[in-house]
N, C-alpha and C positions, 0 to 999 in steps of 0.2 A: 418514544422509539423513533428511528431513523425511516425513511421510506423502502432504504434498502431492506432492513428489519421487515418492516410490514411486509414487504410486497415475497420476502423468503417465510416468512409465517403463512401469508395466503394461499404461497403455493405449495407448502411443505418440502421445504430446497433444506438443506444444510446453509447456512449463512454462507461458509467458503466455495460451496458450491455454486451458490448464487452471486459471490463478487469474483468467481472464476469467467464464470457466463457475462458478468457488468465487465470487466476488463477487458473480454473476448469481444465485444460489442464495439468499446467504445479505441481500443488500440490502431485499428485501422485507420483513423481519422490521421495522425500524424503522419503513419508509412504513407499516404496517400499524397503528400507532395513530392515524394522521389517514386514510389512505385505503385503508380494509381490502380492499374490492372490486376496486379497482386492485392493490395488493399480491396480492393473494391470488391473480389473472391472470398477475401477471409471475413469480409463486415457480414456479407450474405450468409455464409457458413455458419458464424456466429448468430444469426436469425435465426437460421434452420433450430442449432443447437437449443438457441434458448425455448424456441417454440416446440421441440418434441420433449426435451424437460417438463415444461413445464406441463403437457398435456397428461404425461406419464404421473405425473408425482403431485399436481395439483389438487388442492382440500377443497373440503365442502366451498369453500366460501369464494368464489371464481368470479361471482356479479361485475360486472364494468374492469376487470381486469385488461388490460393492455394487450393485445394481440394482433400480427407475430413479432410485431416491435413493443418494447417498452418506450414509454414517451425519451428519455434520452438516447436509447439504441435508434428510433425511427427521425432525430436530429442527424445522429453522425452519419448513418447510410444517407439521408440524402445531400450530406454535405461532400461525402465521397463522393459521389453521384455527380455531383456538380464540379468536384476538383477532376475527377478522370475526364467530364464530357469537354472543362476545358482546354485539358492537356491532348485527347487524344480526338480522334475525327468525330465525326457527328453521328458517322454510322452504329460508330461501338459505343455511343449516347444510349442510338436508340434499341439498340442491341441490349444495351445492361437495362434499361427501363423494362425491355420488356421482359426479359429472364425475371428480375424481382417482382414483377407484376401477377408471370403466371406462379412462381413459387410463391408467393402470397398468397394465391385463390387455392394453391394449393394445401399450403398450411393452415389456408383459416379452413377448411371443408373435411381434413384428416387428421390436423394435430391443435386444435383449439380447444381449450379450459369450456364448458358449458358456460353457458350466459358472459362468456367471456367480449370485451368491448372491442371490435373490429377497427383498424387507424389504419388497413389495408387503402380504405378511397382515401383515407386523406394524403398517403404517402403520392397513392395514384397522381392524382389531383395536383399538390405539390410539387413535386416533383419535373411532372407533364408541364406546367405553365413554368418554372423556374428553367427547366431543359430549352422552352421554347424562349424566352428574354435571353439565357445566353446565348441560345445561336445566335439571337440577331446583334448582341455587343459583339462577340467574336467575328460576325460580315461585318458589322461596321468597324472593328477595330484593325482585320485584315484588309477593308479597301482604306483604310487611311494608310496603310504599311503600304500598299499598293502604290497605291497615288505617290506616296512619298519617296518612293523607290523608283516611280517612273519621273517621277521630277529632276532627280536625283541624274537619271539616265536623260534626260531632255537636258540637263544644263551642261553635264558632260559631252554629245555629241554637238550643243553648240561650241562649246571653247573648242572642239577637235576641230568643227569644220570653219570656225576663225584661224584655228592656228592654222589649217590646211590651204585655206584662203591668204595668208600672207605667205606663206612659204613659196604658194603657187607666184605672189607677189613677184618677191623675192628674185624669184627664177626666170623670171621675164626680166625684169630691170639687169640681172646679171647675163640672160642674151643679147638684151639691147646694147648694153655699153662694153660689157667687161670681153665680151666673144667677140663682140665688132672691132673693135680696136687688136685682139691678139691675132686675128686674122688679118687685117692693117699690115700689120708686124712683120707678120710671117711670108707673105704678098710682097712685101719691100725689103727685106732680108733676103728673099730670093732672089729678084732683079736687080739690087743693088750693085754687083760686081760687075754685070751686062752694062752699066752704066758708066765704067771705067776702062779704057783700052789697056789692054795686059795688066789686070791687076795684078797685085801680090799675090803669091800664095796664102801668106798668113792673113791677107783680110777678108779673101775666099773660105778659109776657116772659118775666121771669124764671126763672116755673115752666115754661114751652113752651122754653125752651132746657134745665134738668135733664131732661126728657122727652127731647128731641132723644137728648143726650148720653147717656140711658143704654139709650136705646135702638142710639143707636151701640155703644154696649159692649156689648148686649146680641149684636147682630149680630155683631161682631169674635170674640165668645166664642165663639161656635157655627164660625164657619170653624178657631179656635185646637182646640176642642173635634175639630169632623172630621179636623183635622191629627193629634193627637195619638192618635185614633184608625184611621188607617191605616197599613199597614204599609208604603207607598209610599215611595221616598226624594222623589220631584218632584209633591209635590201642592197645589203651587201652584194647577195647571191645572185643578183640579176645582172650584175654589170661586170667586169670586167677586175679582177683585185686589185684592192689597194694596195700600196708599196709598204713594203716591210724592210727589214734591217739584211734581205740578200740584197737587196734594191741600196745598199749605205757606198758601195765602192763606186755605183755609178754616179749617185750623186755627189761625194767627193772629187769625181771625176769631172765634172761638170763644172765643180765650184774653182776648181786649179788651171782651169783654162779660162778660167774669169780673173787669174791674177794671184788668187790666195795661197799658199805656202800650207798646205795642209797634212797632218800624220794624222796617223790613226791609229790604236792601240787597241785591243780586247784583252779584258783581264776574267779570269774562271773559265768555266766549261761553256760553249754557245749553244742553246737548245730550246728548240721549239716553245714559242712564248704562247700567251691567250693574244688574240689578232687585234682587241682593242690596245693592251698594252702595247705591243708589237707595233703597230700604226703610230702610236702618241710618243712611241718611243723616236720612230722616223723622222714625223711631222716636227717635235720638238730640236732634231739636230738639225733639219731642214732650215728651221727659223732662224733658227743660231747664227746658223753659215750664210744666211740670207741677211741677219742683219751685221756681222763681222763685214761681209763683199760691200755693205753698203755704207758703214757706217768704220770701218778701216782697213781700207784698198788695199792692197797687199801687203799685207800683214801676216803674221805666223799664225795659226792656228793649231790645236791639240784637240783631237776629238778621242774620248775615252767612254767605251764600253766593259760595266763591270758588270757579271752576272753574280747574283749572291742567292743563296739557296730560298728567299721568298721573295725577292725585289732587283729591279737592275737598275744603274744610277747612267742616268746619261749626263757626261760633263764637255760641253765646251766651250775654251778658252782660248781669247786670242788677245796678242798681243798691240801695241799702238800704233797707226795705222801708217805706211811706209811714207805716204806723202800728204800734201795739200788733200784735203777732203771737202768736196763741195755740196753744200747743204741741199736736201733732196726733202722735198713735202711730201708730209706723210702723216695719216692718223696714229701712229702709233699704237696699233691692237694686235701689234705682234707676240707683243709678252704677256701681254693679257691671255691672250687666246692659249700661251702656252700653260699660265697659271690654270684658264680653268679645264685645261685637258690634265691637269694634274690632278688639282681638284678633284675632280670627277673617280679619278681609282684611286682616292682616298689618298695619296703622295705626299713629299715636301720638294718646294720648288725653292728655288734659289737664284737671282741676278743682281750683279754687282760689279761695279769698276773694280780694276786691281791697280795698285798703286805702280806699277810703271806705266799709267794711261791705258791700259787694256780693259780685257769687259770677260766675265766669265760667267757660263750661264750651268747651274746645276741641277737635276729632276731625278727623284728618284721614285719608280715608280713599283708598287705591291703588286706582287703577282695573282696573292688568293681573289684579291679586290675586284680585278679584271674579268678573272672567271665567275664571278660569281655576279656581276652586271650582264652576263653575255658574251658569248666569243665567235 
C-alpha cells in the first residue's frame, strides 16, 4: 500500500478526502512565487484543515502519527515560509513565524490524534534558523545592490563633474580670446570713422553695422559663456532667448548689407515650432548665409521656408560668387556643426555644389522629434 493509503487508513479519511487535504497542503508551494501572502494563508489553512480532520476521524491507531503537519505538508509550509520572507520585508517574516507557531501549540493542545508525533519544534526550529541565514543573504545581497548602485552613482558624478570641469574650460578660453578680440572689433569700428576727416556716409554705415554685429557676438558669447558654465540641464530660461525664425528678416538684413542679393520665400501655414527645432532651424540658415558671404561674395541667394504638417525643410542656395574670392582660414566645422544639429531631432541634412558653381544646403528637420527631447 501507498503511504497516502496508510496514513487515510490510520486516520480513517475517505482516500479522496485525504488526497483533497494532500493537494490543499501541498498547492500553495507554487502560487507562492507570484502570490506569497495569499499562498502562505491558504498552506496554514490547509494545516488547520488537515489537523481538525484528522483529530475528528482519527482510529485507534494514532501512535507517532505526524502532527499538525504531515512530513510533506511541514516541507512546503516552510518552504513557503522562506519564499514569502524572501520576497516580502522581514517583519511579515516574523509576523508569519509567529502566527504558525502559536497555531501550532494550538493545534497540538485541541486538535491532535492521542499519542500522536509532535514536528511542531522541528518546524519551530527550522524554520527560526533557516528565517535567520536568509536575513543575513538578503543584508548581504542588499548591501552589494547598494554598493553597486552607489558605485554606479560615484562614477556618474565624476564624468558630470569632468564634463563640468572642461565646459567651465571651455568658457574661459572663449573669454580670453574669442570676447577679447570681438571687443577689439567693436572699439575699432567705432573710432574708425573719427580717424578720417568727413568720411563717407556709406563707410560710416559701414563701420556702425561691424559695431552692431560684433557687438551682437559679443552679447550671444556671454549667454553661450553662462550656458557652458552652469551645471543646469534647461538654462534657456535664465538668459535672455535665443533667436528664432521672427529673428530670419533681420538677419537677412544683415547679410544684404554685406553684399549678398538675398530673397526669401515661406511655403504652408507659419506656426509656432518646439524652440529646439525653431533655433536649429535659425542657426542652420545663419550658417548658410555665413558661409555663401564668405565663400561667394555677392552672389544670389534663395532662402526657402517650407512648413509641412510634421517637419519644416530649410533650403539655402546660392549661386557662383560675383567676383575674385579671396581664400579665408578656417577650420571648417560649419557644416559639421549643422549636420550634428540635425542629427540630433532625428532629420536629413543635405550639402552640395550645384553645377553652375553654387553650393546648396538642405535640412529638414521633424517636428515630433523636437518635442519629445525637450522644448
Amino acid at each position: 500500500m501507498s503511504s497516502g493509503t496508510l496514513m487515510a487508513d490510520r486516520l480513517r479519511l475517505p482516500l479522496a478526502l485525504y488526497a483533497v487535504l494532500a493537494c490543499a497542503q501541498t498547492l500553495p508551494l507554487p502560487l507562492s512565487l507570484v502570490r506569497p501572502v495569499i499562498a502562505w494563508w491558504l498552506s496554514l489553512a490547509a494545516t488547520v484543515a488537515y489537523a481538525l480532520t484528522s483529530a475528528a476521524l482519527a482510529g485507534p491507531d494514532t501512535a507517532g502519527l505526524p502532527s499538525p503537519w504531515t512530513g510533506a505538508a511541514l516541507l512546503v509550509h516552510l518552504a513557503v515560509t522562506f519564499v514569502a520572507a524572501w520576497q516580502l520585508a522581514l517583519r511579515v517574516a516574523a509576523a508569519q513565524w509567529v502566527i504558525s507557531v502559536v497555531t501550532g501549540l494550538a493545534l497540538q493542545r485541541w486538535a491532535t490524534p492521542p499519542d500522536a508525533g509532535h514536528n511542531l519544534p522541528l518546524y519551530a526550529a527550522a524554520s527560526a534558523i533557516g528565517l535567520t541565514l536568509l536575513a543575513a543573504v538578503r543584508s548581504n545581497v542588499r548591501a552589494r545592490r547598494q554598493l553597486r548602485r552607489q558605485e554606479t552613482l560615484t562614477a556618474y558624478e565624476r564624468a558630470r563633474r569632468a564634463v563640468l570641469e572642461e565646459r567651465a574650460r571651455i568658457a574661459r578660453e572663449l573669454h580670453d580670446v574669442v570676447a577679447h578680440h570681438m571687443s577689439v572689433v567693436a572699439v575699432q569700428a567705432e573710432a574708425a570713422p573719427y580717424r578720417v576727416p568727413d568720411p563717407p556716409k556709406e563707410l560710416s554705415e559701414s563701420f556702425a553695422g561691424i559695431r552692431e554685429n560684433a557687438l551682437a557676438a559679443l552679447t550671444e558669447m556671454r549667454h553661450l559663456l553662462g550656458t557652458l558654465r552652469s551645471d543646469e540641464q534647461d538654462t534657456d530660461s535664465r538668459y535672455v532667448p535665443q533667436p528664432g525664425l521672427d529673428n530670419l528678416e533681420e538677419l537677412l538684413e544683415n547679410v544684404r548689407s554685406a553684399g549678398l542679393h538675398v530673397d526669401a520665400e515661406v511655403r504652408g501655414a507659419p506656426r509656432e515650432l518646439p524652440k529646439r527645432v525653431e533655433l536649429s532651424a535659425f542657426r542652420i540658415t545663419q550658417e548658410a548665409l555665413s558661409n555663401a558671404l564668405r565663400h561667394s561674395p555677392g552672389s544670389r541667394v534663395d532662402v526657402t521656408l517650407a512648413y509641412g504638417p510634421a517637419e519644416i525643410e530649410v533650403r539655402v542656395s546660392n549661386g557662383p560668387p560675383a567676383g575674385p574670392v579671396t581664400p579665408r582660414p578656417g577650420s571648417g566645422h560649419g557644416q559639421l556643426g549643422m549636420r550634428e544639429r540635425v542629427s540630433m531631432l532625428g532629420g536629413s541634412f543635405r550639402a552640395a555644389h550645384r553645377e553652375d558653381g553654387g553650393y546648396e544646403v538642405s535640412a529638414t528637420l521633424p517636428l515630433r522629434s523636437g518635442e519629445s527631447e525637450g522644448t
